[in-house]
C-alpha positions in Angstrom: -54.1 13.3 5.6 -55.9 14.9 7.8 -56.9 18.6 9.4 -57.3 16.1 12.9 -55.0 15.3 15.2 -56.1 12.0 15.0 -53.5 10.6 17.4 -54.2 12.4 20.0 -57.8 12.0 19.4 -57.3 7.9 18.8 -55.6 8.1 22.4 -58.5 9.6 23.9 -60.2 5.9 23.6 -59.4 3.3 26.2 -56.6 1.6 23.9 -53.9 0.3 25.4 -50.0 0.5 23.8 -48.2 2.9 21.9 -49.6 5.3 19.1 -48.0 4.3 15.8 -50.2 5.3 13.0 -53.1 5.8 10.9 -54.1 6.1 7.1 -57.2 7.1 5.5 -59.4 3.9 4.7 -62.4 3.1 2.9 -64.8 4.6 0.7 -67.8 5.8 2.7 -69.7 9.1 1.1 -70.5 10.6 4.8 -68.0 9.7 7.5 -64.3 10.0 7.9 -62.6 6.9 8.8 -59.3 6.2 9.3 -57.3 3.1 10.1 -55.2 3.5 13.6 -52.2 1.3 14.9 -51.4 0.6 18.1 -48.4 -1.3 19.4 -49.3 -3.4 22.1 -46.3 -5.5 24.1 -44.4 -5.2 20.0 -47.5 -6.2 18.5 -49.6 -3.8 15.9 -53.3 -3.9 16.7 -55.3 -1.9 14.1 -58.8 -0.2 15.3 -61.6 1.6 12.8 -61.4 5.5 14.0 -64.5 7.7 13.1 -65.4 11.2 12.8 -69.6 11.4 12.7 -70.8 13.7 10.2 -72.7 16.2 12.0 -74.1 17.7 8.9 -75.9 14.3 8.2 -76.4 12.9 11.9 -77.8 15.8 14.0 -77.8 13.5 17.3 -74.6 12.0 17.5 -75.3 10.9 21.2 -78.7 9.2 20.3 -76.8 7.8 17.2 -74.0 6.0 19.3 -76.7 5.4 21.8 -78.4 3.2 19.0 -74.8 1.7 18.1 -74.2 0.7 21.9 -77.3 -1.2 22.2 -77.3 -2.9 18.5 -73.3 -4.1 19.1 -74.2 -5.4 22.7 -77.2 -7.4 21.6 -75.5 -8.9 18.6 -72.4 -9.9 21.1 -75.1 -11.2 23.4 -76.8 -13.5 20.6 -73.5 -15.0 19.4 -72.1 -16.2 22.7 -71.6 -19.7 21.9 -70.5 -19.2 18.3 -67.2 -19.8 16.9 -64.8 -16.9 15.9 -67.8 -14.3 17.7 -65.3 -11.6 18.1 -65.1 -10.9 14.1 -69.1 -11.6 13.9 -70.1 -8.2 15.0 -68.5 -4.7 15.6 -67.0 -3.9 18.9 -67.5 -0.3 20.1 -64.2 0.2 22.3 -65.3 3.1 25.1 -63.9 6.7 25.4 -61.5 7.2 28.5 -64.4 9.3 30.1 -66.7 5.4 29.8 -69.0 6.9 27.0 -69.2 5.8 23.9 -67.8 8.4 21.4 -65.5 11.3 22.0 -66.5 15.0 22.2 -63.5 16.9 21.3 -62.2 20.6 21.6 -63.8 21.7 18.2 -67.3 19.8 18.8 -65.9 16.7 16.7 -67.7 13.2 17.7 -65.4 10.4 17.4 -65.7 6.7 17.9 -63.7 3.8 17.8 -63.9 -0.1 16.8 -61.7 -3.1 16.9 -60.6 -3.6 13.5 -61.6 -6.8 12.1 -58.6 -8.9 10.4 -59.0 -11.6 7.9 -61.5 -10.1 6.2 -62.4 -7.2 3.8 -65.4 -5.5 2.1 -65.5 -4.5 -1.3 -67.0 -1.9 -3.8 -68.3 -4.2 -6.1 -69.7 -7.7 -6.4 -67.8 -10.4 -7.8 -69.6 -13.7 -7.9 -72.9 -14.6 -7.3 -71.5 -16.3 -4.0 -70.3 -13.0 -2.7 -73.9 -11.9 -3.7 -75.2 -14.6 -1.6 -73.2 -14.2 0.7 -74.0 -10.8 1.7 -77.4 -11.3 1.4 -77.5 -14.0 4.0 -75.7 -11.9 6.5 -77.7 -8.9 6.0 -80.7 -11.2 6.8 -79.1 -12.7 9.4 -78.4 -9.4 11.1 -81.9 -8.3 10.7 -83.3 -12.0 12.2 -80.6 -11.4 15.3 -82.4 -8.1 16.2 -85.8 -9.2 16.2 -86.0 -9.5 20.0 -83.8 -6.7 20.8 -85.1 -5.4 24.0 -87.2 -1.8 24.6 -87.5 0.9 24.1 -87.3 1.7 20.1 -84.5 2.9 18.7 -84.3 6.0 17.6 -84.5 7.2 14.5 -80.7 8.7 13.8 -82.4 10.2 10.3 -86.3 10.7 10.9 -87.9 9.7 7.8 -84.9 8.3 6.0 -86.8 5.7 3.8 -90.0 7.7 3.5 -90.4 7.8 -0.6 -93.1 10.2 -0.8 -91.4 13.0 1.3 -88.2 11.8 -0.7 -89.8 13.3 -3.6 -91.4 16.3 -1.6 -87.3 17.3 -1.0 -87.2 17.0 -4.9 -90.0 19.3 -5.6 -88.7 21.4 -3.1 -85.0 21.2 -4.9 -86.1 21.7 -8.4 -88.1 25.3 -7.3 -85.3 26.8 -5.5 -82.2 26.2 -8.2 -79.8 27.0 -5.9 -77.4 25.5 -8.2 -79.1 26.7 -11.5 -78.9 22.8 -12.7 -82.4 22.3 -13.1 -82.0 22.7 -16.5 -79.3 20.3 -17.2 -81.3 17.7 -15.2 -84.7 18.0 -17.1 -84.6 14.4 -18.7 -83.9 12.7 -14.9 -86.3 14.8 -13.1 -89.4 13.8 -15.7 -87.9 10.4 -15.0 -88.5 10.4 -11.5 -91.7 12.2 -11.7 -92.8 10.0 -14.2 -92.3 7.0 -11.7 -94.1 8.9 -8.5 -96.8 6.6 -8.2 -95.1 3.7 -7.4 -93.5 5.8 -4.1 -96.0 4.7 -1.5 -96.6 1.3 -2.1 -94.4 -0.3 0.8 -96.5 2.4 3.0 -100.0 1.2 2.6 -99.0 -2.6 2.4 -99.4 -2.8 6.2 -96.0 -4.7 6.8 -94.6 -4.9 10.4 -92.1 -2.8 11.3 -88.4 -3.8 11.8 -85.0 -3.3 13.1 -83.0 -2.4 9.7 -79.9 -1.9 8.6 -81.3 1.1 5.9 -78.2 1.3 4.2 -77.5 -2.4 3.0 -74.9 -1.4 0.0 -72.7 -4.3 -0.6 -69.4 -2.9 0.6 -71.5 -2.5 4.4 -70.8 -6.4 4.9 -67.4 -7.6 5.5 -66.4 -11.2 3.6 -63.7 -13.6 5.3 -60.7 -13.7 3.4 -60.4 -17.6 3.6 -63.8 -19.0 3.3 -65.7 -16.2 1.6 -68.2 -15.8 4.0 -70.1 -12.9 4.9 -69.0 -12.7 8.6 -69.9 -8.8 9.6 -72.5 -6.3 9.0 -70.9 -2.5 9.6 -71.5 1.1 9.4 -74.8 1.1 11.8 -75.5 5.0 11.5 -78.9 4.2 10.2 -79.5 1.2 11.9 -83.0 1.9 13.0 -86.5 1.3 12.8 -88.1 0.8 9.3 -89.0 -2.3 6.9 -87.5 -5.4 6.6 -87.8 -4.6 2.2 -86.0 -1.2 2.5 -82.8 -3.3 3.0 -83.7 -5.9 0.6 -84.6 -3.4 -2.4 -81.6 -1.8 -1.3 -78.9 -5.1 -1.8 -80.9 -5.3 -5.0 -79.7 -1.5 -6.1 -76.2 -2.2 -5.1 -75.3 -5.8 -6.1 -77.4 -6.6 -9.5 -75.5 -4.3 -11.8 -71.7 -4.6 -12.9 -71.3 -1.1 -12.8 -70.3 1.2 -10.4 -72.8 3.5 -8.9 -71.3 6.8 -10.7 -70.6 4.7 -13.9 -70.8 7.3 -16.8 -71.3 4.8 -19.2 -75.1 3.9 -18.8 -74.4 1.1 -20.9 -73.1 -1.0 -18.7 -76.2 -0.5 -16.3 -77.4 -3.7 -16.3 -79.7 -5.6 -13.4 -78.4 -9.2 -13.7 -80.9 -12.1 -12.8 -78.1 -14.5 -11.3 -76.9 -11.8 -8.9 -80.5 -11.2 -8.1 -81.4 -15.0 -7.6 -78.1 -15.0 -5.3 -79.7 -12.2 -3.3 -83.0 -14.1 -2.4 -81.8 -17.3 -1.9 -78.8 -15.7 0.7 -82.0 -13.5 2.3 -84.3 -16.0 2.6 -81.9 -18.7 4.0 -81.6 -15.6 7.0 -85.3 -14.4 7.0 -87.4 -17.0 5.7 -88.6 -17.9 8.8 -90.1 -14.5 10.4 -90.8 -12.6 7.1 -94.7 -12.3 6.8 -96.2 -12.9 3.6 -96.7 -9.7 2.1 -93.2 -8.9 3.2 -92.1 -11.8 0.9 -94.6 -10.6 -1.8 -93.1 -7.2 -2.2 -89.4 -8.5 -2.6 -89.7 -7.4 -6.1 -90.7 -4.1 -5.8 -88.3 -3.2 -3.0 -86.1 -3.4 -5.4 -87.9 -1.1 -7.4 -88.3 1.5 -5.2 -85.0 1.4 -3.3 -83.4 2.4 -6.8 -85.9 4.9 -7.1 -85.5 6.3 -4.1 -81.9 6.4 -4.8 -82.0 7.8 -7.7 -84.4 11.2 -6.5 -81.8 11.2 -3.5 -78.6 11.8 -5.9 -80.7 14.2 -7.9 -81.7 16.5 -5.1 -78.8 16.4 -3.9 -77.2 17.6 -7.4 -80.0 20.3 -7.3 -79.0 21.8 -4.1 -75.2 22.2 -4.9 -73.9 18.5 -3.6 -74.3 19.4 0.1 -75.0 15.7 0.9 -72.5 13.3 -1.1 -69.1 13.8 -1.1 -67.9 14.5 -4.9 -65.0 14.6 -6.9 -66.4 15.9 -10.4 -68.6 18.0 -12.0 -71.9 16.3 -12.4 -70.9 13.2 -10.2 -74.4 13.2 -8.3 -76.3 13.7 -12.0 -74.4 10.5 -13.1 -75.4 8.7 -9.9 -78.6 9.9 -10.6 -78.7 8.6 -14.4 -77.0 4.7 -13.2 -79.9 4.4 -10.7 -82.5 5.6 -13.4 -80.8 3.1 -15.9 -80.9 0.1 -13.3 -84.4 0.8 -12.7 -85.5 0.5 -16.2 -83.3 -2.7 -16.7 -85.3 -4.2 -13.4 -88.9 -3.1 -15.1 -87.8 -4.8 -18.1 -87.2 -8.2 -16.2 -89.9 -7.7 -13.0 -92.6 -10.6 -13.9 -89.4 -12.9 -14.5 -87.9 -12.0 -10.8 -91.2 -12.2 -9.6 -91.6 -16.0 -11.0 -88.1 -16.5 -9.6 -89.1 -15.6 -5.9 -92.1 -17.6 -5.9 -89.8 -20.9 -7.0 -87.7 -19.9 -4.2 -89.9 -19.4 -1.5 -92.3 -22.0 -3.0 -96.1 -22.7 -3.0 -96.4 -24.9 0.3 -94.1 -22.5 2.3 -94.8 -20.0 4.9 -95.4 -16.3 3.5 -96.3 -18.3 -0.2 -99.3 -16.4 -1.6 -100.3 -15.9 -5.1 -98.7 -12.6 -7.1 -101.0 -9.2 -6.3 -100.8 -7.1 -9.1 -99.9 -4.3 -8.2 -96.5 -5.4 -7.0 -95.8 -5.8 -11.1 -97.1 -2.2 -11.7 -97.7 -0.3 -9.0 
């Protein structure tokens, strides 16, 4: 399973019991996870074991430094609640009191209490899972507000910055260190095609944030009996940024039936019930704090998240898949192509959405202001 020892690094966590076990699980692109067991007093207790990717987070300290404070406020702010111990990840300490493990090969490791009862999944089923999601990614956004100085650092500096997105593409597309350029020609005058729209969310002047940044819909954990989405995870890039960025990025992962390296393009779709569900689950969370041209741009978040998405799986194709873990030829070019497709399929629909949001949020509302524009087409 593994080229780890990951027993004898799982037992390098303050875990009490016997080591019994662990198996691969989930389907993250950029970490390796594993499920542990431990038997405690003849009970198995199951804990989330992770090896940081280095090649992605260069900082693991300042990472887990962001992890330690994030998991600790949340904790904090749901005190009173019901069931609070499945409401927010818990980061169980190394035996040496940090928060990760160093070991003998330069490996970071960290551990969390696995969360029963409730599981995450690939794709979205209902509009009420859709909802569902979307309220709890809102909520988790709405829970940091007041999380106490200093900023957080910023585990990948300029993560959501569009423009220099496309900057890495240029940068891609000369060198050809692959020699795919050629076979990509359609998808990069696609992108290129679309630059304008890139620094929109820049110079609208809204407030910066505590945000998720990676809001895909398999990043929030449902309950297995009431549905409910009870548990925002993987905080790597849980960091400064916009409030949208997470927004536009639920819409990129939760509107379309397909999967994200669907080769079948026509099955791309952006459907409007999934992305009413979205709204009305964010809004229920954020409608309260969001300023106005925060709730203007909802829209175009959406936009521009699969944008973004879309350069980011086609530079990463360019440069010879040195990002996202692959298991074809051409799996980052098909990523590439399903983002493209979704984008076009959301341009198709945008004044409709946009009509939808302002039902939602309504004309006598906070953050209610008529339609700018540019926000149509940028």
């Amino acid at each position: 399973m593994s080229k780890h020892d990951i027993g004898a690094i799982a037992c390098q966590f303050q875990i009490g019991g016997e080591f019994a076990g662990a198996t691969a699980h989930g389907s993250g692109h950029i970490n390796d996870t594993y499920c542990v067991t431990f038997n405690q007093e003849g009970i198995p207790v199951r804990y989330v074991l992770q090896r940081i990717n280095q090649s992605v987070f260069k900082n693991p300290p300042a990472l887990m430094e962001n992890v330690q404070r994030v998991t600790s406020h949340l904790a904090a702010k749901m005190s009173g609640e019901p069931d609070r111990s499945r409401r927010a990840l818990k980061l169980i300490p190394a035996r040496d009191e940090r928060a990760w493990h160093l070991d003998a090969s330069g490996n970071y490791w960290r551990t969390y209490r696995f969360i029963e009862n409730a599981h995450t999944y690939d794709a979205v089923e209902s509009t009420d899972q859709a909802f569902q999601a979307a309220r709890a990614f809102g909520r988790f956004q709405k829970l940091l507000v007041d999380l106490p100085p200093p900023r957080l650092n910023d585990t990948i500096k300029d993560f959501h910055h569009a423009p220099k997105r496309f900057m890495a593409l240029e940068q891609a597309i000369a060198s050809d260190v692959a020699g795919r350029a050629i076979l990509a020609k359609p998808e990069i005058e696609y992108a290129f095609a679309h630059r304008s729209i890139t620094s929109v969310l820049l110079d609208a002047n809204l407030p910066e944030r505590i945000a998720h940044n990676d809001t895909k819909f398999n990043n929030v954990m449902l309950d297995d009996a009431s549905g409910e989405g009870i548990c925002v995870i993987d905080l790597d890039t849980v960091m400064p940024g916009l409030a949208l960025h997470d927004f536009g990025d639920m819409v990129r992962t939760a509107t379309s039936p397909a999967k994200e390296d669907e080769q079948d393009l026509s099955k791309v779709t952006m459907q409007f019930s999934m992305f009413e569900a979205l709204v009305r689950g964010y809004l229920a969370s954020t409608g309260d704090f969001l300023t106005k041209a925060e709730k203007r741009h909802l829209v175009f978040s959406g936009k521009l998240m699969t944008l973004e998405q879309g350069v980011r799986f086609l530079t990463d194709y360019l440069q010879g898949d040195a990002y996202y873990k692959v298991n074809r030829n051409g799996h980052n070019l098909d990523r590439c192509k399903t983002q493209f497709k979704l984008l076009e399929s959301i341009e198709q629909q945008e004044e409709r959405l946009v009509r939808l949001v302002q039902s939602i949020d309504g004309p006598g509302s906070p953050g209610a202001e008529p339609l700018s524009i540019h926000c149509l087409k940028p």
